[in-house]
SEMAR-223636 format. One line per 2 residues: number of its first residue (from 1); their letters; for each residue y, x, z of C-alpha. Coordinates in steps of 0.02 Angstrom, whole numbers, plus 50000, padded with zeros to 5 digits. Last residue first. Layout:
BEGIN
NUM> a> Y,X,Z  ...
REM end
This chain:
BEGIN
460> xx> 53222,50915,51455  53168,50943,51272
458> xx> 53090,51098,51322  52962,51001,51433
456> xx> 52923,50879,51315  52879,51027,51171
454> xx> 52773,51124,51305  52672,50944,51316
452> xx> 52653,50907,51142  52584,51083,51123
450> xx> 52460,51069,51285  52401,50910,51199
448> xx> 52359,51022,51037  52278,51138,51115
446> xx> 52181,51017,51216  52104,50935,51055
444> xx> 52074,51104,50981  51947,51135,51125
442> xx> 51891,50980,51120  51836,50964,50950
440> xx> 51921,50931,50776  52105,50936,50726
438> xx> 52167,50797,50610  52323,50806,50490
436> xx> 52331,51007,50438  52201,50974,50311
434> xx> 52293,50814,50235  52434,50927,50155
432> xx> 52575,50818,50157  52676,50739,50005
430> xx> 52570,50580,50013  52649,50548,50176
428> xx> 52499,50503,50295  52333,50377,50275
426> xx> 52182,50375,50392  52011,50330,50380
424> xx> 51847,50359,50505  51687,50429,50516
422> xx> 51614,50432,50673  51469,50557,50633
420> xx> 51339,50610,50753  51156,50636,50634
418> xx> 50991,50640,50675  50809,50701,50606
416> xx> 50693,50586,50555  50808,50513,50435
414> xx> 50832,50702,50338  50980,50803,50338
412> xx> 50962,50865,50516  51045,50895,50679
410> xx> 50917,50891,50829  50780,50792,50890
408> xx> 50662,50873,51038  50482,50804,50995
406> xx> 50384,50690,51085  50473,50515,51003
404> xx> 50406,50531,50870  50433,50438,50697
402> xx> 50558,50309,50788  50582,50140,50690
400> xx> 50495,50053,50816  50592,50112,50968
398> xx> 50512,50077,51135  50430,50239,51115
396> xx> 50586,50343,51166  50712,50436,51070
394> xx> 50839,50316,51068  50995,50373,51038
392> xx> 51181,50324,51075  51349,50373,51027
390> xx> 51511,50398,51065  51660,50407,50967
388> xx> 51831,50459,51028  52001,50472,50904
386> xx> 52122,50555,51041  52309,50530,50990
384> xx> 52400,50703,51014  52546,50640,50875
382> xx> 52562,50469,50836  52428,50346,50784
380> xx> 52496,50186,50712  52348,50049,50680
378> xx> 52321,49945,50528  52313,49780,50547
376> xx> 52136,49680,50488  52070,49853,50517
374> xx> 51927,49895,50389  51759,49916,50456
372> xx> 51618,49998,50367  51434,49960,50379
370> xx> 51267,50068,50376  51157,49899,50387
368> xx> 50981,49968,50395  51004,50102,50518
366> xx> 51058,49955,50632  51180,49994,50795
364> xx> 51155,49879,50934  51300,49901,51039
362> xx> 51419,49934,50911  51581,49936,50988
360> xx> 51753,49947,50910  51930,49983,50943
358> xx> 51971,49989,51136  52136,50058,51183
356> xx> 52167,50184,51308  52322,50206,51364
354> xx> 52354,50413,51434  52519,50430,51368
352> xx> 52473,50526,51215  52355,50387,51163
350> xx> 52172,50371,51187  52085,50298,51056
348> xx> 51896,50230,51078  51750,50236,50972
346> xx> 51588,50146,51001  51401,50189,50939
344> xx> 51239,50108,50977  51042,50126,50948
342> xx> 51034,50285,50848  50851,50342,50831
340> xx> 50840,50295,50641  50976,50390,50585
338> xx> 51157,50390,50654  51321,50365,50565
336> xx> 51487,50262,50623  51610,50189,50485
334> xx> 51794,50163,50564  51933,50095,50448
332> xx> 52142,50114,50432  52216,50238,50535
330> xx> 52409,50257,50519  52431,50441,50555
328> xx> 52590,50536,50654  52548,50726,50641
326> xx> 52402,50835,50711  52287,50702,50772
324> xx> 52161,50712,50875  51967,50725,50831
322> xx> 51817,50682,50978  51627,50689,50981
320> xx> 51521,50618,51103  51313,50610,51123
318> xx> 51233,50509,51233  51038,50490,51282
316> xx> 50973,50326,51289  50796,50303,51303
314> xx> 50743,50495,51313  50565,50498,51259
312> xx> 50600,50699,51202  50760,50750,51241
310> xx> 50889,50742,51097  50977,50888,51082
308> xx> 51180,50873,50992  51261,51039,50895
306> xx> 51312,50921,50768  51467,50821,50847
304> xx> 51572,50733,50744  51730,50642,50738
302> xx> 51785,50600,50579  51860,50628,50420
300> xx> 51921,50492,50270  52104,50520,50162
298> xx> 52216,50391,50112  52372,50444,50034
296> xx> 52544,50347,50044  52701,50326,49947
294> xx> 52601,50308,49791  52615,50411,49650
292> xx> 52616,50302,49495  52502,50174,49380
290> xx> 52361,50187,49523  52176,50212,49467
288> xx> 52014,50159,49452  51869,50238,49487
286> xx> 51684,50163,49474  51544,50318,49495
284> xx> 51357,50302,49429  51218,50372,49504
282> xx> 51036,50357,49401  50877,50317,49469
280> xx> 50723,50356,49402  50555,50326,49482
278> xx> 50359,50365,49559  50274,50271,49650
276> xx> 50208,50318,49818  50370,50276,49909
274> xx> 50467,50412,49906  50669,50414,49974
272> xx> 50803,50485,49887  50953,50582,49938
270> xx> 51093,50622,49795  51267,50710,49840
268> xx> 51362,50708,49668  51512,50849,49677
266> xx> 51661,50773,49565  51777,50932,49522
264> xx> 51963,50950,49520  52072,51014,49389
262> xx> 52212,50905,49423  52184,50841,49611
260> xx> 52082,50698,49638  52218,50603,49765
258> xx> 52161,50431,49874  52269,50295,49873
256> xx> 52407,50180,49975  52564,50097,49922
254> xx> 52477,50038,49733  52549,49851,49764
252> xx> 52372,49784,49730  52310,49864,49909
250> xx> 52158,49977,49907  51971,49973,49849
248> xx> 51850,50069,49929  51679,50013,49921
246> xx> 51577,49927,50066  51429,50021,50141
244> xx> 51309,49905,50199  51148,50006,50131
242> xx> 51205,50171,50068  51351,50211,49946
240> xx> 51484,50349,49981  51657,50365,49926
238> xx> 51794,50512,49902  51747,50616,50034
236> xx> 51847,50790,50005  51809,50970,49972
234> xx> 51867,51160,50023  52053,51136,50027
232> xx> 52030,50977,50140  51939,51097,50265
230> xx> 51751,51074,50307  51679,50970,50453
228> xx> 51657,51038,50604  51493,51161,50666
226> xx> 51558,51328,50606  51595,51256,50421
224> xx> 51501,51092,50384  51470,50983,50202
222> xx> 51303,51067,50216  51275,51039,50414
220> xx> 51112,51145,50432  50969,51082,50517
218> xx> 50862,51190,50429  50952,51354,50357
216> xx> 51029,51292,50194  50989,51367,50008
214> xx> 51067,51213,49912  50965,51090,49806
212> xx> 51016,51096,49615  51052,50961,49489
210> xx> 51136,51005,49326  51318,50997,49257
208> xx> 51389,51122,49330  51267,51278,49427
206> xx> 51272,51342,49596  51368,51503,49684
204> xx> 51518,51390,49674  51425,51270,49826
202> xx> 51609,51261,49900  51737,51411,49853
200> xx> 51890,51283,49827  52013,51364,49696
198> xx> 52078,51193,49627  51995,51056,49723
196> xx> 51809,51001,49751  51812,50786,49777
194> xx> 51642,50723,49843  51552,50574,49791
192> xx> 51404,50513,49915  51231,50436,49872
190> xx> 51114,50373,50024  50939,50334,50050
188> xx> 50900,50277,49853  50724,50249,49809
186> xx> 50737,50051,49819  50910,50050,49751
184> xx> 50855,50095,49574  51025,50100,49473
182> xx> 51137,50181,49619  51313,50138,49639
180> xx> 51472,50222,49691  51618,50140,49693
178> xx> 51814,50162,49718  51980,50080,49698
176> xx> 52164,50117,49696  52136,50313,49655
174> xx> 52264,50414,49632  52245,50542,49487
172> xx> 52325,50694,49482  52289,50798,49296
170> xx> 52187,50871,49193  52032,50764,49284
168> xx> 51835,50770,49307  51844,50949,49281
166> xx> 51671,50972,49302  51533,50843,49369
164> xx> 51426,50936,49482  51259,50887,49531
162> xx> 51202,50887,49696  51019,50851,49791
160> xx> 50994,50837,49972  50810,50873,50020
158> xx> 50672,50770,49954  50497,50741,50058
156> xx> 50353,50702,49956  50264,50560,49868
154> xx> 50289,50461,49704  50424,50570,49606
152> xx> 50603,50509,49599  50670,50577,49436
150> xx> 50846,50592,49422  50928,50531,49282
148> xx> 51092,50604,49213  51270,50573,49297
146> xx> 51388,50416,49237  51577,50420,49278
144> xx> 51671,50291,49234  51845,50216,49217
142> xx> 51928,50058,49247  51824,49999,49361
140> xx> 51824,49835,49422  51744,49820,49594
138> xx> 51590,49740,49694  51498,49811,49492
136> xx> 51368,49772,49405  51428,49625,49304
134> xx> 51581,49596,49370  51596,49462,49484
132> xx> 51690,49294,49416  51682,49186,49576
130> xx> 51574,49030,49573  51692,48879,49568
128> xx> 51575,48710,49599  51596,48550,49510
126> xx> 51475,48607,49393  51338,48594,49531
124> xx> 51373,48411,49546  51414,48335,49710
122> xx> 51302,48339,49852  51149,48437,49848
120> xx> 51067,48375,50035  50970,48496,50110
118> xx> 50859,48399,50212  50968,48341,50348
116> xx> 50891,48477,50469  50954,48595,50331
114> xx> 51139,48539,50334  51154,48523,50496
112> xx> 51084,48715,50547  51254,48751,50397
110> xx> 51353,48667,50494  51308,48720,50655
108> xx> 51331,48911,50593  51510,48887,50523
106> xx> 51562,48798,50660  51507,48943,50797
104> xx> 51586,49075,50656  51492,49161,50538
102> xx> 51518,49360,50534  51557,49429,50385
100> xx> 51706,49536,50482  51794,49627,50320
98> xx> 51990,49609,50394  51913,49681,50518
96> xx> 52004,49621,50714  52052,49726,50858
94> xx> 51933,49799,50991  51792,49709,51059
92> xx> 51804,49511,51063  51630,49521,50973
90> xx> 51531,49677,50955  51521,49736,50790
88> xx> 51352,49743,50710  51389,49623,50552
86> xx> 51258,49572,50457  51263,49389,50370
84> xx> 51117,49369,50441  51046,49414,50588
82> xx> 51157,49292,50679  50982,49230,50772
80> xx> 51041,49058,50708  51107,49123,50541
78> xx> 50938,49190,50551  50832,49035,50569
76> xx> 50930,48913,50463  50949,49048,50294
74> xx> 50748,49071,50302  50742,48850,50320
72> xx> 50861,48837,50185  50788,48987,50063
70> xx> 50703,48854,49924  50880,48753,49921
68> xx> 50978,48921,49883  50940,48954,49694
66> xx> 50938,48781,49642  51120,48747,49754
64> xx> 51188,48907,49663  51264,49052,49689
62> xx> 51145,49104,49823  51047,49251,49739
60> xx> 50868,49335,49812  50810,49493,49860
58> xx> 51011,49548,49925  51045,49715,49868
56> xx> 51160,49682,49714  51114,49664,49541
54> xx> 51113,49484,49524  51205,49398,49664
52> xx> 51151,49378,49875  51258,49514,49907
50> xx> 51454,49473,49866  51369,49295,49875
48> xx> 51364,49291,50085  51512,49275,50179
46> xx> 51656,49201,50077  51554,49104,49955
44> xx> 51400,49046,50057  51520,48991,50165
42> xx> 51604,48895,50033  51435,48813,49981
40> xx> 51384,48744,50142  51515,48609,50163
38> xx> 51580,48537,50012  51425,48588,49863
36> xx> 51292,48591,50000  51312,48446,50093
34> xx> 51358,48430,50265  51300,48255,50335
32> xx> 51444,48142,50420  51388,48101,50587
30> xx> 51377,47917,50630  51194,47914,50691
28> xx> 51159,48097,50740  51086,48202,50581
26> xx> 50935,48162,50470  50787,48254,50471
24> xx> 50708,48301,50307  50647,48489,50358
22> xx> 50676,48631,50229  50511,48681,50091
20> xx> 50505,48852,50070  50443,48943,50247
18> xx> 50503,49088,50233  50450,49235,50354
16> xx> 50394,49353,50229  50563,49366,50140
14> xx> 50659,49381,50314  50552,49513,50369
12> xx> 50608,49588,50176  50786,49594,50218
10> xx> 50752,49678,50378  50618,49809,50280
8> xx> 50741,49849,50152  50847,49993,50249
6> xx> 50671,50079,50297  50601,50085,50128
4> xx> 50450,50006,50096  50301,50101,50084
2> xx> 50170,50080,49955  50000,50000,50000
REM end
C-alpha cells in the first residue's frame, strides 16, 4: 500500500469518514430552513471554495449544490469539530487576520440546519455567482516563471534540491503579487522562491539552470550563516508554497511590494516526498508587478532558533527565539514552522517600554495546515521592539505523527528532524537597506536596547 503524505492524511480522514447520503430531518416547527443556494452557499464562498475548486488541494470541489450535496453529512461533522475550514489560531488571542477562515457560531448552526433538513437545493443553481478563479492559479499572474521537471522516484529519502533561474530581471521589479505552485502536490513537501542579488556569494560554487543538492554538514541551516538567518545582501524569501500557505498578493494601490533587484537571480528550493510510485512535478512561479516604486517594501525574516535539543519522550519541551528591530517597522503577517513534533507556537511583542502585547497563539499547531496570518491592521513597531516566538514539541509517544520518540531531535532539513522558525513580515521605507532592519538573538537584542537606552540618557 503506498504512503500517503503526511499533509493529506487530515483531508483524507475526512474522505474515509463520509457517509454520502445527509439525514432528512426537518428543523423546529416555525424555523425557516437554510437552503443551500441563500444560506449555505455564501459560506461556502468566503470560507471554503478558494480550496475546494479544480486544481487546488481540497479532494473534492464545492462550487456547486451537485458537487456539495454528496459531502453534507462529512461537511456537518467537522464544521462541528471546527476541523474544517482550518484555522489554528487561538480565538480572542491577539489582534484580528484579515485571512481568519474560521466559521463563526451562526455560520456553523446554519450550515448543521441545513443538513439535518435534508439538504434542501433552494433556488436554481444558475441563480448562483461562482467567483471567476483563474485557472490554476489563487492569483493572476502577469508573468511566469516555469522550471524543468523533476523526477520524483518511488522510494528514498530526498534532500533539498535548487535550481537557479538566472537573471530573472534587467531591471527593479516590485512585486504586487506572488505564487508558487507545484503540478503534482502529492509528492511536494514544500517549494520556496528565493531572491540572490547583485554580487551575493550564496550556493555560486553550483551550477544555473540545473538542479543540484548542496554539500551541507547534517543538520545544517542552508539558508543560515553562524546559526541566524542570512543577510539581505546574500538572498531573500520571496514566497513559499506548502500545505496552507497563502500567496502574497499586496494592496491594489501599489503602496507596499517586494524588490527583485536588476540582475537578480530566482533560487528554486524543491523538497519532495516518496511514496512508492514514482513522479514528476514541476514548480512554477506567478509574479506580478507594480506600475512604479512604491513608497513601501515588504520584506519576510524571523525569529529562529536552530541550535534547539529535543529530549527524548519529552512531552513538551520549549524552544524560544527572539528578533528586534533596528529601525521603526510596520509588521504585517506571522507564519510559524515546526515539523511533525511541533505541537504549539505563540509570538509575543514586547515594546521598548516594557508592554507586552499578545499577537497570536497556536496551541495546537498542525504540520498539515502550515498557515499564514495577515494582520487585519497592521501593527507599528518602533525601534528595540522584541518580536518573541515560542514553541512547543512533542517528542513523546503520545504523538502519532512522531517517527521516534527515543532519539534526541535536533535541527534538520528533513520532517523527522525539527525546525524553530517564526517567520514573520514587515515593510520599511523602500529607500532603506532591509538588512540593517531586524537584529537576531539575544545577544544582539540587548545591544540594541542598551543603544536606545544610552541615546535616552543623552537626550536628558
Amino acid at each position: 500500500m503506498n504512503r500517503v503524505p503526511i499533509y493529506l492524511r487530515s483531508t483524507f480522514f475526512v474522505v474515509a469518514a463520509l457517509v454520502v447520503a445527509a439525514p432528512a430531518v426537518a428543523g423546529e416547527p416555525g424555523e425557516e430552513t437554510p437552503t443551500f443556494s441563500d444560506d449555505v452557499f455564501p459560506i461556502l464562498r468566503a470560507n471554503c471554495q478558494n480550496c475546494h475548486r479544480p486544481g487546488e488541494v481540497a479532494p473534492m470541489s464545492l462550487l456547486t449544490f451537485r458537487q456539495t450535496r454528496p459531502w453534507a453529512k462529512a461537511i456537518r461533522r467537522n464544521v462541528l469539530a471546527r476541523t474544517m475550514p482550518p484555522w489554528n489560531a487561538e480565538p480572542g488571542v491577539g489582534p484580528k487576520f484579515h485571512n481568519d477562515r474560521s466559521l463563526s457560531q451562526d455560520e456553523i448552526d446554519t450550515i448543521v440546519a441545513w443538513v439535518d433538513a435534508g439538504a434542501p437545493r433552494g433556488d436554481a443553481e444558475a441563480d448562483l455567482e461562482i467567483d471567476d478563479y483563474t485557472d490554476g492559479w489563487q492569483t493572476t499572474p502577469e508573468e511566469i516563471i516555469e522550471i524543468p521537471p523533476f523526477e520524483v522516484p518511488a522510494k528514498g529519502t530526498l534532500d533539498y534540491t535548487y535550481y537557479i533561474v538566472p537573471g530573472a530581471t534587467t531591471e527593479d521589479r516590485w512585486v504586487t503579487a506572488a505564487e508558487l505552485r507545484p503540478s503534482n502536490r502529492e509528492l511536494t513537501h514544500h517549494l520556496i522562491a528565493y531572491i540572490r542579488p547583485p554580487g551575493s556569494n550564496y550556493l555560486r560554487e553550483y551550477p544555473v539552470g540545473e538542479f543540484f543538492v548542496p554539500e551541507a554538514e547534517h543538520g545544517e541551516c542552508s539558508t543560515c550563516r553562524d546559526g541566524e538567518p542570512r543577510p539581505a545582501s546574500e538572498f531573500e524569501f520571496l514566497i513559499g508554497y506548502a500545505p496552507g500557505f497563502n500567496p502574497y498578493e499586496g494592496p491594489v494601490n501599489d503602496q507596499r511590494a517586494r524588490l527583485i533587484p536588476a540582475g537578480s537571480d530566482v533560487i528554486f528550493e524543491l523538497h519532495y516526498s516518496t511514496t512508492g510510485e514514482a513522479g514528476v512535478d514541476q514548480a512554477k512561479l506567478g509574479l506580478s508587478f507594480a506600475k512604479a516604486r512604491p513608497a513601501e517594501r515588504l520584506f519576510t525574516t524571523s525569529a529562529s532558533n536552530g541550535g534547539f535539543e529535543i529530549p527524548p519522550g519529552a512531552k513538551s519541551h520549549r524552544v524560544d527565539a527572539v528578533a528586534t528591530t533596528n529601525h521603526p517597522l510596520t509588521l504585517h503577517a506571522l507564519t510559524p514552522h515546526m515539523h511533525l513534533r511541533g505541537s504549539a507556537f505563540r509570538y509575543d511583542l514586547v515594546f521598548p517600554d516594557g508592554t507586552r502585547q499578545e499577537l497570536l497563539n497556536v496551541p495546537e499547531y498542525d504540520f498539515n495546515w502550515q498557515l499564514s496570518y495577515f494582520l487585519d491592521e497592521p501593527i507599528e513597531l518602533p525601534t528595540g521592539t522584541r518580536i518573541e516566538a515560542t514553541a512547543h514539541f512533542d517528542n513523546s509517544a503520545d504523538n502519532p505523527f512522531n517517527p521516534a520518540p527515543e532519539q534526541t531531535v535536533r535541527w534538520g532539513d528533513q520532517s523527522w528532524e525539527e525546525m524553530m522558525v517564526g517567520f514573520f513580515d514587515i515593510s520599511f521605507d523602500s529607500a532603506l537597506d532591509p538588512g540593517d532592519m531586524v537584529v537576531h538573538g539575544e545577544r544582539a537584542s540587548r545591544r540594541v536596547t542598551e543603544r536606545i537606552t544610552e541615546a535616552s540618557a543623552e537626550r536628558q
